[in-house]
Structure formats: structure tokens, C-alpha cells
LUMSE-479115 format. One line per field, with one value per residue: residue in one letter; x, y, z of N, C-alpha, C in turn. Coordinates in steps of 0.02 Angstrom, whole numbers, plus 50000, padded with zeros to 5 digits. Atoms other than C-alpha are relative to their C-alpha. Layout:
% LUMSE-479115
code = a,... $
n.east = X,... $
n.north = Y,... $
n.up = Z,... $
ca.east = X,... $
ca.north = Y,... $
ca.up = Z,... $
c.east = X,... $
c.north = Y,... $
c.up = Z,... $
//
This chain:
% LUMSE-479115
code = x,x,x,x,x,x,x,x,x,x,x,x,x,x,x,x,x,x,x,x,x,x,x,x,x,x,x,x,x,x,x,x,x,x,x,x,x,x,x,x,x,x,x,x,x,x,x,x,x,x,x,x,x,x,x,x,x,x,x,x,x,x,x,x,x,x,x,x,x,x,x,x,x,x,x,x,x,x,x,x,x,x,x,x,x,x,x,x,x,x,x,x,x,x,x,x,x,x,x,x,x,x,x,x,x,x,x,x,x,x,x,x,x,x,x,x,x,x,x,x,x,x,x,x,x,x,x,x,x,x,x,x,x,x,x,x,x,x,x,x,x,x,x,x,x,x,x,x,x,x,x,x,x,x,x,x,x,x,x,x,x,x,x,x,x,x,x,x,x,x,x,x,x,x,x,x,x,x,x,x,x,x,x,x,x,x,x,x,x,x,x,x,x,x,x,x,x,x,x,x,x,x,x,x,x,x,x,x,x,x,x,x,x,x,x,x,x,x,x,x,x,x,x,x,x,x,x,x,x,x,x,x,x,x,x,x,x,x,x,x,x,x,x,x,x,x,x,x,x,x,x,x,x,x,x,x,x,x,x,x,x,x,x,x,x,x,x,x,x,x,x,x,x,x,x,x,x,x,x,x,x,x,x,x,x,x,x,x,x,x,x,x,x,x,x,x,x,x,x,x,x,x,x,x,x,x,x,x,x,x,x,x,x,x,x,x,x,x,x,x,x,x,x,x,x,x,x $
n.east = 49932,49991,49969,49949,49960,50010,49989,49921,49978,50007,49955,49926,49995,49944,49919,49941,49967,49962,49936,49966,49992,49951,49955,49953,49971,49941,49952,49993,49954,49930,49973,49998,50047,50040,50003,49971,50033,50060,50051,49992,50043,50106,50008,50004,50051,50064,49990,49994,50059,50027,49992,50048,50073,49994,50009,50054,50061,49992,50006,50080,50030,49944,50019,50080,50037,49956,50012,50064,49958,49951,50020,50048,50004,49955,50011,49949,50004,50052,50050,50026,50028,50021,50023,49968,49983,49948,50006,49986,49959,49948,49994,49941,49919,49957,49995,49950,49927,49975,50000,49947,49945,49996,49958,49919,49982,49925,49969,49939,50006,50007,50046,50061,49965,50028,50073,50030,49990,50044,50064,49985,50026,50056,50044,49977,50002,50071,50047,49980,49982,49965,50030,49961,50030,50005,49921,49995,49933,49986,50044,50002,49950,50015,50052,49951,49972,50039,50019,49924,49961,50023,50007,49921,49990,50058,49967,49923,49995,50036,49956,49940,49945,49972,49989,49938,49989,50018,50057,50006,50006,50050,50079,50007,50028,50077,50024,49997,50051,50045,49993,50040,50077,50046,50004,50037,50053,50015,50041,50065,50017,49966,50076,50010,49946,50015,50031,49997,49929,49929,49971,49958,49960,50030,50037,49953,49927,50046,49990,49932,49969,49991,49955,49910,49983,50016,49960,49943,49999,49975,49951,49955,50004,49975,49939,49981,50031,49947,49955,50024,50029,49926,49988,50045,50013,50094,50019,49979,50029,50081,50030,50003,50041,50034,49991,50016,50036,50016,49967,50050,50071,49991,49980,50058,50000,49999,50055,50071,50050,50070,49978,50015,49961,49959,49985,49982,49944,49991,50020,49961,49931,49993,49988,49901,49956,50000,49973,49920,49973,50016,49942,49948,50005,49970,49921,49951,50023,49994,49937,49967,50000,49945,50044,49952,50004,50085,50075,50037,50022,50074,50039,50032,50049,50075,50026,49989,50055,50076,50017,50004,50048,50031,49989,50033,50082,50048,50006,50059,50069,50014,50046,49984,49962,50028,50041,49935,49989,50051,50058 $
n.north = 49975,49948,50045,50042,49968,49973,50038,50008,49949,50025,50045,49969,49937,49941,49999,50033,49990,49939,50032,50043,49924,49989,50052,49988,49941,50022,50015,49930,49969,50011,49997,49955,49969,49989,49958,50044,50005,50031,50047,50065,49989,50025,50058,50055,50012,50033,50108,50043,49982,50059,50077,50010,50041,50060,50040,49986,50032,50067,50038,49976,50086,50054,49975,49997,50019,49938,49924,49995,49974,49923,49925,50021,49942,49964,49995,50015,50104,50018,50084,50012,49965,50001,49954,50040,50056,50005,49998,49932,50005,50017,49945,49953,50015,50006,49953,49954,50044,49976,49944,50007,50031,49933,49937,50025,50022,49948,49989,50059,50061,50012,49986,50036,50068,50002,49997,50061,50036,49985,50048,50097,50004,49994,50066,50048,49984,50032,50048,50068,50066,49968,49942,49970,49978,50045,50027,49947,49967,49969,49930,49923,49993,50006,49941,49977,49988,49981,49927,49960,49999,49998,49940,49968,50018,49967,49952,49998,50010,49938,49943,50019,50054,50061,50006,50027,50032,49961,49982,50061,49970,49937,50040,50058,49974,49985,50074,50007,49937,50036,50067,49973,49970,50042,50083,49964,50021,50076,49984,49992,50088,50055,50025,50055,50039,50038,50054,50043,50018,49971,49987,49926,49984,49976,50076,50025,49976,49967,49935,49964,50026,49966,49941,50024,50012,49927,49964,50032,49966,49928,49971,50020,49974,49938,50007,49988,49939,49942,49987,49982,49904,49968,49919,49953,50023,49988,50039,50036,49990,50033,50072,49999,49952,50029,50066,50017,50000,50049,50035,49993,50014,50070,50015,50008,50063,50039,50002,49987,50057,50008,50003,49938,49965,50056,49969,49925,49991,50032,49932,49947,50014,49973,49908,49970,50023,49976,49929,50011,50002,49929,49959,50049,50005,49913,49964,50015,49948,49923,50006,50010,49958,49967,49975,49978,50036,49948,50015,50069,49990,49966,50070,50065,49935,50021,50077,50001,49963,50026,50069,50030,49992,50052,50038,49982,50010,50059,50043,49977,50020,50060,50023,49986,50059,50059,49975,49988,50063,50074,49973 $
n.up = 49995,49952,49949,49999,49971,49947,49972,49999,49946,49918,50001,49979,49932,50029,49941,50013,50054,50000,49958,50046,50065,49950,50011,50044,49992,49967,50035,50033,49954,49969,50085,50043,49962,50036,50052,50055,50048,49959,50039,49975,49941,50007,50027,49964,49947,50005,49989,49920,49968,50038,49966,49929,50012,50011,49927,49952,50029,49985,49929,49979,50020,49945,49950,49999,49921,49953,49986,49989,49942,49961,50025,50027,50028,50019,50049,50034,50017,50039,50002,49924,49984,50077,50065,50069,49996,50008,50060,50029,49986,50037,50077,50003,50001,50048,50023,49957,50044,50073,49997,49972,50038,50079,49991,49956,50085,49992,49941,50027,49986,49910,49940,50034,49971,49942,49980,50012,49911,49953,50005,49935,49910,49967,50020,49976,49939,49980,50025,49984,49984,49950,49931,49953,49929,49949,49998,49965,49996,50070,50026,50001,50040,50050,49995,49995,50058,50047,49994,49980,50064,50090,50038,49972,50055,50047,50009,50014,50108,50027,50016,50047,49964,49977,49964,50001,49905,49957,49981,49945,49957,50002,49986,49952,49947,50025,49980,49942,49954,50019,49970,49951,50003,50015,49980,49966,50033,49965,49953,50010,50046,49954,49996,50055,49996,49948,50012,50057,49988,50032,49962,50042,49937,49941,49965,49984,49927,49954,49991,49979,50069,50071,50008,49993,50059,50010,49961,50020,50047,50002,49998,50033,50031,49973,50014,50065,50011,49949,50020,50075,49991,49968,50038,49962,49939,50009,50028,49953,49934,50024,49970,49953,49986,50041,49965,49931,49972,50027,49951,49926,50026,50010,49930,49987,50022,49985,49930,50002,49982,50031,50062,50037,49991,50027,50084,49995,49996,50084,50044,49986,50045,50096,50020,50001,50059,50057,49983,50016,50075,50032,49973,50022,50090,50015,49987,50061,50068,49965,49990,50069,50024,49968,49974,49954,49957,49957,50026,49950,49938,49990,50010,49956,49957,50033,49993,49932,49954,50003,49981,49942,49982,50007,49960,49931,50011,50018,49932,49945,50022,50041,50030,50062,50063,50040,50099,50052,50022,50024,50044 $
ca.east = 48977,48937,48917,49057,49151,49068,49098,49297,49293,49218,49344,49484,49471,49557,49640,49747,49755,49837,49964,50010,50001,50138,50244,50277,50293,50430,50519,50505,50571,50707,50758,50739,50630,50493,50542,50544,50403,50221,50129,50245,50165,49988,50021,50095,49953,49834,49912,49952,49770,49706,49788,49735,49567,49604,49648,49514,49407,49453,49494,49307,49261,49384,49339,49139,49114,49256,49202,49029,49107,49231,49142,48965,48938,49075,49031,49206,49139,48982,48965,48940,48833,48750,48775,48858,48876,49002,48985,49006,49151,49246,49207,49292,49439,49470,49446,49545,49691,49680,49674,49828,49930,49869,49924,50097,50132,50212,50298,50418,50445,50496,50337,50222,50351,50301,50115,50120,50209,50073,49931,50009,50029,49851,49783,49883,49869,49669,49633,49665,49774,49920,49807,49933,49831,49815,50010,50045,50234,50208,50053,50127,50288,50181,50064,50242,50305,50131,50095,50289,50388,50283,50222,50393,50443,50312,50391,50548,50496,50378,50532,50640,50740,50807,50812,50984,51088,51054,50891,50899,50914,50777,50641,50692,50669,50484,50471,50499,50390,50252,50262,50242,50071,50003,50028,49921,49770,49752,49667,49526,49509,49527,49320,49299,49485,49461,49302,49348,49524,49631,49792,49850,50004,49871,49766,49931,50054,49919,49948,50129,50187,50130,50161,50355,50337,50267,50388,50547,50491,50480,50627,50715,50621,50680,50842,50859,50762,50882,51022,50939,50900,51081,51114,50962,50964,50766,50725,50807,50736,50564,50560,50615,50471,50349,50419,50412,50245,50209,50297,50190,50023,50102,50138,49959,49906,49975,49893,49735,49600,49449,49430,49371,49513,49632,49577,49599,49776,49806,49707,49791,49975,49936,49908,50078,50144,50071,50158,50322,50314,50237,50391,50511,50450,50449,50637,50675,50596,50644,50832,50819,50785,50945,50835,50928,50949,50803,50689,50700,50702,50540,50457,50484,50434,50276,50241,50291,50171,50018,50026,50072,49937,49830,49909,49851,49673,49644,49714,49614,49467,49446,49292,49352,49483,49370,49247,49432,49477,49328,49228 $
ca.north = 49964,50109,49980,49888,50059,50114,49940,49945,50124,50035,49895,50017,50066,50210,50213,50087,50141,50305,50205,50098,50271,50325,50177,50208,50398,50356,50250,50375,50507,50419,50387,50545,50658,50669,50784,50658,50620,50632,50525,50395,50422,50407,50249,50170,50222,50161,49981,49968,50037,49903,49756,49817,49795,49640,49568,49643,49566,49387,49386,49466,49292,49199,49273,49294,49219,49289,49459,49420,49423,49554,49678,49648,49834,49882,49984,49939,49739,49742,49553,49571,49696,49646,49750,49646,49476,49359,49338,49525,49513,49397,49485,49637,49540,49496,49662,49745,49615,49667,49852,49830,49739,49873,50017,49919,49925,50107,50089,49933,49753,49803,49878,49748,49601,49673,49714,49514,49482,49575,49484,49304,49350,49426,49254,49151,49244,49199,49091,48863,48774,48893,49029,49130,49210,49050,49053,49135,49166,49205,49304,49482,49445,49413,49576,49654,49625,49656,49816,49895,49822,49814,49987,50042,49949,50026,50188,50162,50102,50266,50374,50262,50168,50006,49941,49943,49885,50072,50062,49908,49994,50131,49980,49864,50003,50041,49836,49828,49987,49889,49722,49837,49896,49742,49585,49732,49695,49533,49614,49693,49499,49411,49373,49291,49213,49138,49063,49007,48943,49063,49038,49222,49272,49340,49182,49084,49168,49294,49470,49513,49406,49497,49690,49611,49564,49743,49822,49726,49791,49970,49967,49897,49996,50175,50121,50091,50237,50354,50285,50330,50518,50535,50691,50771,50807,50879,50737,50622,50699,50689,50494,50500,50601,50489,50323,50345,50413,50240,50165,50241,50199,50018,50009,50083,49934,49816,49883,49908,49774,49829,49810,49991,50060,49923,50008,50180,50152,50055,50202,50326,50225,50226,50412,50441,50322,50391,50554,50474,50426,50587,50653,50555,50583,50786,50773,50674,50795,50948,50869,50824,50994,51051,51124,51229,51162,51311,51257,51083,51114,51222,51082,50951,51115,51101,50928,50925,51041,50961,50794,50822,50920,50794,50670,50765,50784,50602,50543,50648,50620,50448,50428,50522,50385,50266,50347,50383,50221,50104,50211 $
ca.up = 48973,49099,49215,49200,49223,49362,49435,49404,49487,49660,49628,49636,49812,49803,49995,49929,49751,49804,49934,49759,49648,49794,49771,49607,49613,49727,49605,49477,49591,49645,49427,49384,49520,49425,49283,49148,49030,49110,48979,49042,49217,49155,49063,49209,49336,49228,49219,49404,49420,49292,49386,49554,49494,49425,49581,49686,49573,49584,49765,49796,49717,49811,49965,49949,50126,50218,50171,50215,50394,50392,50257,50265,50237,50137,49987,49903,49895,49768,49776,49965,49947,49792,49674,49554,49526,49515,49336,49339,49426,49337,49168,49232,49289,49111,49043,49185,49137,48954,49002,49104,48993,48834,48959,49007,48804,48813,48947,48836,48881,49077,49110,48996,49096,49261,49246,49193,49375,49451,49400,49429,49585,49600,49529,49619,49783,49790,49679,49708,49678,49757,49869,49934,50052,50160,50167,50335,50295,50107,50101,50171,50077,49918,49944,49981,49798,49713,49816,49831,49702,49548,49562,49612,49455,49342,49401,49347,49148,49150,49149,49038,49187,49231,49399,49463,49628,49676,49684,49817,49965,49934,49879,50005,50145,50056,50060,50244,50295,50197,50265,50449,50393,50302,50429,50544,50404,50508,50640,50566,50450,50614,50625,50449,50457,50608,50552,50385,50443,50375,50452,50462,50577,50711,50732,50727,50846,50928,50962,51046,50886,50745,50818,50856,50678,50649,50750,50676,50512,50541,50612,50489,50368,50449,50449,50280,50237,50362,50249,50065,50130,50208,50104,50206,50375,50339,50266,50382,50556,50474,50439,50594,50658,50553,50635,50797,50783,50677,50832,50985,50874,50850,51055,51070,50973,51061,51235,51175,51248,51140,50966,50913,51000,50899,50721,50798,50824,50650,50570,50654,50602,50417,50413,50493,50364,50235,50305,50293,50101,50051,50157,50056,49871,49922,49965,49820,49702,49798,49804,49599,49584,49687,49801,49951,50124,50183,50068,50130,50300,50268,50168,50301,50446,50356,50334,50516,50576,50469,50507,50679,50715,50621,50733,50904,50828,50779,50955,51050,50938,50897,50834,50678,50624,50639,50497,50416,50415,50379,50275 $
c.east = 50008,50008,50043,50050,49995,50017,50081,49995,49987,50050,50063,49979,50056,50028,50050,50035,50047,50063,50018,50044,50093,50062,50033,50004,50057,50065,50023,50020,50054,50040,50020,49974,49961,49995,50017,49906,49941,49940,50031,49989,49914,49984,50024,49941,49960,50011,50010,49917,49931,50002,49999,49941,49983,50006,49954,49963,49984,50020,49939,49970,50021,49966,49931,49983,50032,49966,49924,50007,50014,49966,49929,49976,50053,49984,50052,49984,49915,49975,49991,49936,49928,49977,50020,50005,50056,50038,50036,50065,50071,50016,50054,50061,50054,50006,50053,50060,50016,50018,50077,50051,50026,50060,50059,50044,50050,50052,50074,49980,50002,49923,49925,50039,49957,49944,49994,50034,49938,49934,50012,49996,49939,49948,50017,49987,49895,49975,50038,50033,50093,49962,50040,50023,49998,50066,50039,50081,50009,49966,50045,50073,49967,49984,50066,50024,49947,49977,50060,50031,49986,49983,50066,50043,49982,50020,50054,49985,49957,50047,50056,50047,49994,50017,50073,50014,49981,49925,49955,49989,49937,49955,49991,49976,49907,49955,49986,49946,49914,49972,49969,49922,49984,49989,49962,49919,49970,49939,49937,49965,49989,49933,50012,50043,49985,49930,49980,50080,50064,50047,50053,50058,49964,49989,50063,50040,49977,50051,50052,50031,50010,49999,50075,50010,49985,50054,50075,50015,50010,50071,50053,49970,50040,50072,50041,49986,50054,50066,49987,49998,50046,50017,49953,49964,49927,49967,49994,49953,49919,49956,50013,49920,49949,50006,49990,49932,49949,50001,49955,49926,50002,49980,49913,49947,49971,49963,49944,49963,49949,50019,50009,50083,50064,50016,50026,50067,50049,49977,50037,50106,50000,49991,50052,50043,49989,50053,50064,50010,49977,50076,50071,49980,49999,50063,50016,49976,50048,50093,50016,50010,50047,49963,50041,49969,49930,49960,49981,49972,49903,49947,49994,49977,49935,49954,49974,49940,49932,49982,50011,49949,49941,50001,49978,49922,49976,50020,49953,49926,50003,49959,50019,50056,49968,49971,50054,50018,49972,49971,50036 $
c.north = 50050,49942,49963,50068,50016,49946,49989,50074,49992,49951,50051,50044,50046,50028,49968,50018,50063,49988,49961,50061,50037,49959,50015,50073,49986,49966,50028,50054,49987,49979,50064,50114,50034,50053,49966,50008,49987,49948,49931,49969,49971,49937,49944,50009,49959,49923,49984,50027,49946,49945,50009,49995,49922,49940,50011,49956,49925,49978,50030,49922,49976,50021,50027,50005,49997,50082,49995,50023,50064,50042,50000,50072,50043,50035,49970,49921,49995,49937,49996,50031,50002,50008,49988,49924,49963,49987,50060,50018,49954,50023,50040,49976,49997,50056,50048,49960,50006,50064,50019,50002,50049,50058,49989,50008,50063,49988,49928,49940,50016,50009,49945,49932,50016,50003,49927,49960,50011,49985,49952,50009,50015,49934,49955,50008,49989,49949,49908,50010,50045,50039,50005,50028,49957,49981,50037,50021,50037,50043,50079,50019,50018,50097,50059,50017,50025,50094,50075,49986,50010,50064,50018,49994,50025,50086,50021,50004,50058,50052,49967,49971,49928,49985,49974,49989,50082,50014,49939,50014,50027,49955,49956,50055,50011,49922,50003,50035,49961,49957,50036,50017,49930,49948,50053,49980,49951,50054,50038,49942,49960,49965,49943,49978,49939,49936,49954,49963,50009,50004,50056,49995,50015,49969,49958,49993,50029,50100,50040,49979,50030,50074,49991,50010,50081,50059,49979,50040,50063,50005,49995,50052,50068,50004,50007,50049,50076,49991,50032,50039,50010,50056,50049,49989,50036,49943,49930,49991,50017,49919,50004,50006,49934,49922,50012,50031,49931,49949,49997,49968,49907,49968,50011,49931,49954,49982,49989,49918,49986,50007,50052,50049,49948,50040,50088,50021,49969,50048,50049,49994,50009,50059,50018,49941,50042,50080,49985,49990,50054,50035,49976,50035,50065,50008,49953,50042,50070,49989,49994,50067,50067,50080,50022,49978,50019,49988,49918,49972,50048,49952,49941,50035,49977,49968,49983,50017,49984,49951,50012,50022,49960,49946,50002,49978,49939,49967,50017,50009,49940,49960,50021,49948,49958,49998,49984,49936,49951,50029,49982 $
c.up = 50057,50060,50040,50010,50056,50052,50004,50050,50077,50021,50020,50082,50025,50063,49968,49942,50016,50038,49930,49948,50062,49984,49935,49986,50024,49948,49945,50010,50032,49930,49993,50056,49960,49936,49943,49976,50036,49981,50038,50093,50034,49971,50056,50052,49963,50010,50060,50009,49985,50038,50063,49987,49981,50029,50052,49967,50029,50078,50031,49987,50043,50064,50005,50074,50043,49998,50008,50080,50002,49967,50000,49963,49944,49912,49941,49983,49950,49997,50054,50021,49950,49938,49946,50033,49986,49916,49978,49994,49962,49928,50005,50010,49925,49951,50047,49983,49931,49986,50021,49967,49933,50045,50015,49934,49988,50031,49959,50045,50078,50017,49975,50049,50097,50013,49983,50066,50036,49985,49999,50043,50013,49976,50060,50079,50019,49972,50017,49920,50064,50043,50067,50053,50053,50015,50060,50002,49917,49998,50033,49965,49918,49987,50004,49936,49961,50015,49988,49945,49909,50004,50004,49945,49935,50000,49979,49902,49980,49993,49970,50029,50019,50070,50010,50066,50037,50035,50063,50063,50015,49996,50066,50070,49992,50020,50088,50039,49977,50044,50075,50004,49989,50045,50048,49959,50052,50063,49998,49954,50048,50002,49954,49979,50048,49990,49931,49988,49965,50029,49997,50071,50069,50029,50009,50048,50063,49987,50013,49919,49958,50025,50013,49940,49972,50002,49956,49912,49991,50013,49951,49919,50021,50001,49950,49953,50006,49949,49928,49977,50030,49986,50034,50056,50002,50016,50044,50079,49970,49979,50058,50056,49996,50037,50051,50015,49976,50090,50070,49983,50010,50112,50035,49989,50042,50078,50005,50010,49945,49913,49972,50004,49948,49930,50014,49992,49921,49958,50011,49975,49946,49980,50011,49938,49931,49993,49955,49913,49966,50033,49960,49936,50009,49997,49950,49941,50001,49987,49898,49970,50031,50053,50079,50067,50042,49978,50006,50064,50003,49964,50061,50066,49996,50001,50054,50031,49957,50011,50075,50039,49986,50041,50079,50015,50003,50091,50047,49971,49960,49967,49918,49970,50006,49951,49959,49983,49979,49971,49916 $
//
């Protein structure tokens, strides 16, 4: 049994789990701003935390000899590395799918209906006879609804709400900003895609293609974002801030020749993203809690001045996002 925990806690690789844990903060902060019931908080992390394991699991199977390629070192892959088997692996899937479903049980039928979206899709997205992943117009749509909308969803039934048309806007900008980061994945996959004929947007179209597609998204995320946070011009001129330094990283990107320098600028974008939705779920807290225009402006000040100094440091030292990012 220790095993099998200690093997779900490598499964949850916890860069991403804290970008999912985000997602639905967010939707929970935009219900209520987080002053509602915190048990119903802890019952939804654990089920979006359950059925991200659940799907790591089974697309670690699925993907064995792709990630022999792209991860050969990666502590986060145990069957690559082999510290578990696949045996092991599919065990936990079905215990992380029963864990899920138990912790989705507070939360009422929405949040037991959606943790059972987000494991079809994490079946369906690796495993035959659909494998979603080999779908180069569905997969970053799919990964879109399992990573953005279901927690986002999961935040909403932890504070007792119902998704309504208001809350369309606010996910769909979160959708969009997504979608920018993930069809970027492709380019550190591109090895063991390429030679197991995954046809991802990268290998497909090539390189101007998918930062266009990159690019198209942010913008359209920021946009919709800029209208959500209208009430705060803080709030406002900080995505701001946050995008266009998404934007120069993206443009770096697309210049860059070598590979190392490729993740530097992809590493260095997802930290300023992450900026931006940490900058977002402060001003919807800070705003539920009628929070005055000085104390928003000095929250996003703040923000301002730690990420952007973070942002100087990692450009002019780039060996540190690469640790940051592949470790």
C-alpha cells in the first residue's frame, strides 16, 4: 500500500497539478471568491488530483515508447524509468478512478458528473480504439476541456454553484490561454512523435504554424480576460503585463534555431502565465472582498515587481529555466 501511494504521489506531477489546482481556484473565486466552504475545496482537489493520476497512469502505458524518447530520464515516468511496472500502473489507475469518483461524492451529482467527464476523456485520450492524442485538431482541444474546464467545473460544485452563461466568458478566456501553452508541448514531444508517427500540429504544419496557432490563442485569450476584469484597471494592466511578456517569449520561440534555447523560451512563457492566473484569482478574491482601488493597485505593484524581476533573471540566465522547467 505504501507503494502504491508513493507511486500516485510521482504520478501527480505536481507542475501541472498546481496549474489544474489553479483552474479550479479560479472557478471558485469567480462563484463566490473563495469565502465559501473549504472542505468543499479539499474534496474537489482531491478528485481532480485523483483523475489526474488516473490519466497519467494509463497514458504512461499508452505511451511507454514515446516516452522512452522524449523522457528517458524523467523521474515523473516510473515505467520509463523502472520503477514500477505496468501492472503497477494500471492497478493505480483503478484505484485513482475510485478515489476520484469517492472524493466527487460531496461535492453532489455536478461534481461526481464531471469527475466522470474527466476520466473518459483521460481513457479515451490514450487509450485505442479513439486515442485522442493522435488527433492533431482534437488533442489540445480535448486536454483543453480535461485540464480548464473540469477543474474549473469542480470549482464551482465545491462552493455550491452551477455553471451559468456568466461564467462563459471567464472559462472560455482560461480555455483559450490554455490551448496557447499546450499545442507548445509539441516541441519538447517532437523526437518520440516524430518517430512513432504522432501527427501533432508541429510535425504537421511545422513551426510558424503552431506559434500562429499559439499566438491567435493568447490573443484571444487576453481579450477575453481584459473584458472579465473590466471593473479593474489593476487587474486589467497586469494581464496585460503578463501577455505581452507571454508574447515576446512566444516571438522568442519562434526565432530560436537551437533546441535548448526553444525550452528556455517555453519555460520562461509558462512562468509569466502562471503570473497571469495567480494575477487574476488575487483580484477576484481581493474584489469579492470589496477590496479598495489602493489595495489592488498595490497587489498587482507587487506581483508586477516579482515576476518581472523573475522575468529579467531567467532571460539573462538561462540555464536556470532549463533546470526549472525539465526537472
Amino acid at each position: 500500500m505504501s507503494h502504491l501511494a508513493l507511486l500516485y504521489w510521482r504520478m501527480l506531477r505536481y507542475r501541472v497539478a498546481v496549474m489544474i489546482v489553479m483552474f479550479m481556484l479560479l472557478g471558485a473565486a469567480r462563484a463566490d471568491g473563495l469565502v465559501g466552504s473549504a472542505w468543499g475545496l479539499v474534496w474537489a482537489a482531491l478528485a481532480l488530483a485523483s483523475s489526474y493520476v488516473a490519466a497519467t497512469t494509463i497514458n504512461d502505458v499508452a505511451d511507454r515508447e514515446i516516452d522512452l524518447v522524449n523522457h528517458p530520464r524523467d523521474s515523473g515516468r516510473p515505467l520509463v524509468s523502472g520503477d514500477a511496472s505496468e501492472r503497477e500502473l494500471l492497478a493505480l489507475h483503478r484505484v485513482s478512478s475510485l478515489l476520484a469518483l469517492a472524493a466527487a461524492v460531496p461535492l453532489g451529482w455536478l461534481g461526481v458528473g464531471i469527475v466522470g467527464v474527466s476520466l473518459t476523456i483521460g481513457r479515451a485520450y490514450s487509450a485505442p480504439p479513439i486515442l485522442l492524442s493522435h488527433r492533431t485538431y482534437l488533442a489540445p482541444i480535448v486536454l483543453g476541456i480535461a485540464y480548464v474546464l473540469v477543474p474549473y467545473g469542480l470549482g464551482l460544485a465545491a462552493v455550491g454553484t452551477r455553471p451559468s452563461r456568466a461564467d462563459a466568458g471567464f472559462a472560455a478566456a482560461l480555455f483559450a490561454l490554455f490551448v496557447a501553452r499546450i499545442v507548445l508541448k509539441d516541441f519538447r514531444d517532437r523526437a518520440g512523435d516524430s518517430r512513432y508517427g504522432r501527427p501533432t500540429l508541429l510535425l504537421r504544419f511545422g513551426k510558424t504554424a503552431t506559434c500562429s496557432v499559439s499566438l491567435l490563442a493568447l490573443v484571444a485569450g487576453d481579450a477575453l480576460l481584459v473584458m472579465s476584469v473590466a471593473g479593474s484597471v489593476g487587474a486589467a494592466l497586469l494581464v496585460q503585463l503578463f501577455a505581452a511578456a507571454v508574447g515576446a517569449m512566444l516571438y522568442r520561440l519562434w526565432r530560436s534555431v537551437d533546441l535548448r534555447e526553444e525550452q528556455v523560451a517555453i519555460g520562461i512563457g509558462a512562468r509569466m502565465g502562471n503570473g497571469l492566473l495567480l494575477a487574476v484569482l488575487g483580484w477576484l478574491v481581493l474584489a469579492a472582498r470589496g477590496a479598495a482601488v489602493g489595495e489592488e493597485l498595490a497587489f498587482a505593484g507587487t506581483l508586477a515587481a516579482v515576476f518581472g524581476t523573475s522575468f529579467v533573471l531567467l532571460v539573462t540566465h538561462p540555464d536556470e529555466v532549463v533546470l526549472g522547467y525539465k526537472g
